[in-house]
C-alpha positions in Angstrom: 115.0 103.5 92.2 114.9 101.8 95.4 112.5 98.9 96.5 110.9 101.0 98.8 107.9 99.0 99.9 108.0 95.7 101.0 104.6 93.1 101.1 104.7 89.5 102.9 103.0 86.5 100.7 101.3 83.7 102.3 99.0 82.7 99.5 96.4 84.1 101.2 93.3 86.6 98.9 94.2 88.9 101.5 97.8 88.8 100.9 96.9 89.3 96.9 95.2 92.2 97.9 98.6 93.7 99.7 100.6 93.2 96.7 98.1 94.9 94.3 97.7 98.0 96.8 101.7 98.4 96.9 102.1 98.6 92.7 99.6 101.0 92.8 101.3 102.7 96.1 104.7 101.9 94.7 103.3 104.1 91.0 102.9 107.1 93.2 106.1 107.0 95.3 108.2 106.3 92.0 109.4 103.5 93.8 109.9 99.5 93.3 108.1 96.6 95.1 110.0 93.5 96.9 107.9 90.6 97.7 108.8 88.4 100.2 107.8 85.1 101.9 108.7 83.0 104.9 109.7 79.8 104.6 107.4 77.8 107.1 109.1 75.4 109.0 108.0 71.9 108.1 105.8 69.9 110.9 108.4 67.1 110.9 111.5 69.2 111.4 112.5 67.4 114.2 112.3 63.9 112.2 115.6 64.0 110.4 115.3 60.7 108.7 111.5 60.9 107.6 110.7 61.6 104.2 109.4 65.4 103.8 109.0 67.7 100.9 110.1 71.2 100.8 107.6 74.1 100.7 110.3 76.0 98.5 109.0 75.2 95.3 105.1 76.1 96.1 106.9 79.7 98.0 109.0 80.4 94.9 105.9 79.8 92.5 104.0 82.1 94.7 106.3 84.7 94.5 107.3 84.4 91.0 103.6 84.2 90.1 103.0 87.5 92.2 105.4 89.3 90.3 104.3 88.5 87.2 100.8 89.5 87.8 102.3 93.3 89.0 104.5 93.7 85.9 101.8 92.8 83.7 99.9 95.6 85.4 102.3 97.7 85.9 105.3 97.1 83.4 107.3 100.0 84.4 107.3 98.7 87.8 110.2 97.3 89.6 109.2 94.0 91.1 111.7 91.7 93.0 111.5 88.7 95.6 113.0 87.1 98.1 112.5 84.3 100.4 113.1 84.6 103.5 114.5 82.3 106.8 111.6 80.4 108.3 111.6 83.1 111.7 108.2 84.5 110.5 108.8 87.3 113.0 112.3 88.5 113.1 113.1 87.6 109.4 109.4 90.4 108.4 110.9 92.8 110.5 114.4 92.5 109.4 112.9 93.0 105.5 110.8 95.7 106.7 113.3 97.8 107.9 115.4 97.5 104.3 112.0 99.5 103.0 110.2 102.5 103.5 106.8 100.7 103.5 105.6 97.6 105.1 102.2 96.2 103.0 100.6 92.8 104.5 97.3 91.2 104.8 94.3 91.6 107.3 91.1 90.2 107.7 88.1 90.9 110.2 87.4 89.0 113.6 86.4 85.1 113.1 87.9 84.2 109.6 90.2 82.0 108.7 93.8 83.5 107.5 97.5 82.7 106.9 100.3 83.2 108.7 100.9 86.8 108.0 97.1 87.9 109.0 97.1 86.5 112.0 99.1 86.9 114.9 102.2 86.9 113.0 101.3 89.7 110.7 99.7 91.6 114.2 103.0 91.1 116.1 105.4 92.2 112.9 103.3 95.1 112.6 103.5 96.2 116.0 107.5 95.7 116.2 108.5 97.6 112.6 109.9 100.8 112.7 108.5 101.7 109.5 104.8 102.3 108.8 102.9 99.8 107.9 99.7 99.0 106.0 97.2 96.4 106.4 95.1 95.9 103.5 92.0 93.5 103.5 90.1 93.5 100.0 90.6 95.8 97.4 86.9 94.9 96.1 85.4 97.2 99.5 87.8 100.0 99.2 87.2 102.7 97.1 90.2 103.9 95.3 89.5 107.6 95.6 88.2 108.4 99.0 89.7 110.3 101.2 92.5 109.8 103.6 91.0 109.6 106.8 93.1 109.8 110.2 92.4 109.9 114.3 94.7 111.9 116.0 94.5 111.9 119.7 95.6 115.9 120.8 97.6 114.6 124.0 100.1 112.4 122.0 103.1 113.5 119.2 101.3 113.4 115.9 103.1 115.6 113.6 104.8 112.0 112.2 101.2 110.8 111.5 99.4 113.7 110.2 102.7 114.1 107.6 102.6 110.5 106.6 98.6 111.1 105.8 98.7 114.4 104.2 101.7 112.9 101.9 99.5 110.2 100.9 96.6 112.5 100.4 98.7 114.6 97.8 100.0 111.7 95.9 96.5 110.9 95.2 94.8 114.5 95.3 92.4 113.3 97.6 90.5 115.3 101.2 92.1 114.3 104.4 89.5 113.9 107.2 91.0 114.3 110.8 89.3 113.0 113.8 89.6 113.6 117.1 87.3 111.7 119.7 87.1 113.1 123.1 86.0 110.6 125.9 84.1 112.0 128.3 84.4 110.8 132.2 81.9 108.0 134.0 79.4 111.0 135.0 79.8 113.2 131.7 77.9 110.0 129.8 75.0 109.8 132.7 72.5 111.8 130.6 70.6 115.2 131.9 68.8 113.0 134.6 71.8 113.0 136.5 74.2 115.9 135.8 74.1 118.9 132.8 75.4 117.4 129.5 79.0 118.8 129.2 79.5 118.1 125.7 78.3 121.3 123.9 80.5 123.0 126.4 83.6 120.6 125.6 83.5 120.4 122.1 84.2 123.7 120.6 87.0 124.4 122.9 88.8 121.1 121.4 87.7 122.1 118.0 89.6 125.0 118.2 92.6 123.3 119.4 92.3 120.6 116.6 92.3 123.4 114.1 95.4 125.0 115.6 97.1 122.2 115.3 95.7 121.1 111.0 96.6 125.2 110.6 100.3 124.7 109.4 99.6 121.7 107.8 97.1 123.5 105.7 99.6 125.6 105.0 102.1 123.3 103.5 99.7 121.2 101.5 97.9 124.6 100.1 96.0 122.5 97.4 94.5 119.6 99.5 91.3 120.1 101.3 91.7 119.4 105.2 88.9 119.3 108.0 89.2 118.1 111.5 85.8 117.3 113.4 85.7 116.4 117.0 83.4 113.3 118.1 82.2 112.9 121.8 82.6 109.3 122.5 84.5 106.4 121.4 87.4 106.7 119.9 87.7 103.4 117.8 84.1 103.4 117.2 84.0 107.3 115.3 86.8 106.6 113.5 85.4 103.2 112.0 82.5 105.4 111.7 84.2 107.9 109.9 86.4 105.7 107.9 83.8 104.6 105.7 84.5 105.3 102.2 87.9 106.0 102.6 90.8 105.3 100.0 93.1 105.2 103.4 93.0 105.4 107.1 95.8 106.1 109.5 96.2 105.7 112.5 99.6 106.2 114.9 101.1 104.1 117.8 103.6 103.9 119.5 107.3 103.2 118.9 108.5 99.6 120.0 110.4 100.0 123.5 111.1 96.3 123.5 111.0 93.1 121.7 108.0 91.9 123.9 104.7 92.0 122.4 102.7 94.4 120.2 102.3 98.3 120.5 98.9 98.3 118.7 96.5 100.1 120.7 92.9 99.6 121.2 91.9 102.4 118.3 94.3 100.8 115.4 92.8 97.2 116.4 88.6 98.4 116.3 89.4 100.1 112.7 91.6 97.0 111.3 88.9 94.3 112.8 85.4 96.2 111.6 86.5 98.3 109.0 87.4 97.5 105.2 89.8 100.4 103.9 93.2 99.8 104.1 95.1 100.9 107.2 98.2 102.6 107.9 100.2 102.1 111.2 102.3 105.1 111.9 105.0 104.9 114.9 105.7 107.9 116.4 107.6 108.5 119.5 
């Protein structure tokens, strides 16, 4: 057994919520669970003679706590921790990559978050070469939905439809695959202006988008698999279509530096407005 997912701690509810999705994740892989947390760096580092205590004890508690809870759960489950150097970024990503998984928090615009579901958690996520999964609440997700991804037909998505018909499986649920077509400036202007292309578009890439489920329908005989193509939007069908789902996915692109995040516009309307948990798939 290897400790093939790995989920960040900040104390947060969100964070909680990570760490109860992996078990159940980590059950259906037939894998183990590492929990992890960043030492913060105190606020009076650079004071070498002023009297500070350590947050080591409160992070250790916090782990050891978390662990208990999942065993108690889950007592076949392999459940270790670690605390980690206090470089929120590079020390995530290094654990990450020791993983198959990354699991963290995520919350919605405006609230009020640790660390790891802020711009910390955003910038590991965008940087891992592993998938990761944001989870928000556990209490709005329904455990057996379906797995629900957007696929955009003019990018590699073979690494992203595999990662959500594998999850599918493990939990013998439907996958839902949507692709959103966005029409030009002067497709949108309404029959006053020009004829309304979209009943004209949208069978041609319906046929495309079943082309391309066709061998993956093939492979995973037993799952049920639709595609349905949405004129507009992107982010805003696949929130649309995302709710009620046990999972979405979404890709994005492989790192190509160090600078920044790769999240694109879709991954960030579905992580900010919906409430299943999300999965961040790099592909090339």
């Amino acid at each position: 057994m290897t400790q093939g997912i790995v989920v960040g701690l900040d104390g947060t509810d969100q964070a909680n919520a990570a760490a109860q999705w992996a078990a159940e994740e980590a059950v259906l892989r037939g894998t183990g669970v590492r929990l992890v947390h960043v030492k913060e760096a105190s606020p009076d580092a650079l004071l070498p003679f002023a009297a500070r205590e350590s947050d080591e004890p409160w992070a250790e508690d916090l782990l050891a706590r978390t662990a208990t809870g999942l065993r108690e759960r889950h007592p076949d489950l392999s459940v270790t921790t670690r605390l980690l150097p206090s470089e929120p970024v590079a020390s995530l990503v290094a654990a990450a990559e020791e993983g198959d998984l990354l699991v963290i928090g995520s919350r919605a615009l405006g609230g009020t978050a640790g660390y790891l579901v802020g711009s910390v958690g955003m910038t590991v996520a965008g940087l891992v070469d592993r998938p990761v999964v944001l989870v928000r609440s556990l209490d709005a997700s329904p455990s057996r939905g379906p797995v629900v991804v957007g696929v955009d037909l003019r990018q590699p998505v073979d690494t992203v439809l595999g990662f959500a018909f594998e999850e599918a499986a493990r939990r013998l649920a439907p996958v839902r695959v949507v692709y959103a077509q966005q029409l030009p400036v002067y497709g949108t202007l309404g029959p006053s202006m020009v004829p309304d292309v979209r009943p004209a578009v949208a069978p041609e890439i319906q046929r495309s988008l079943d082309d391309l489920l066709e061998p993956w329908r093939a492979k995973f005989p037993d799952l049920s698999a639709t595609g349905r193509v949405a004129i507009g939007s992107a982010g805003q069908e696949l929130v649309h279509a995302a709710g009620g789902a046990a999972l979405v996915v979404v890709g994005r692109r492989a790192r190509g530096s160090a600078l920044g995040t790769h999240i694109g516009s879709v991954a960030h309307a579905v992580l900010h407005h919906g409430h299943s948990p999300v999965a961040l798939v790099p592909h090339d």
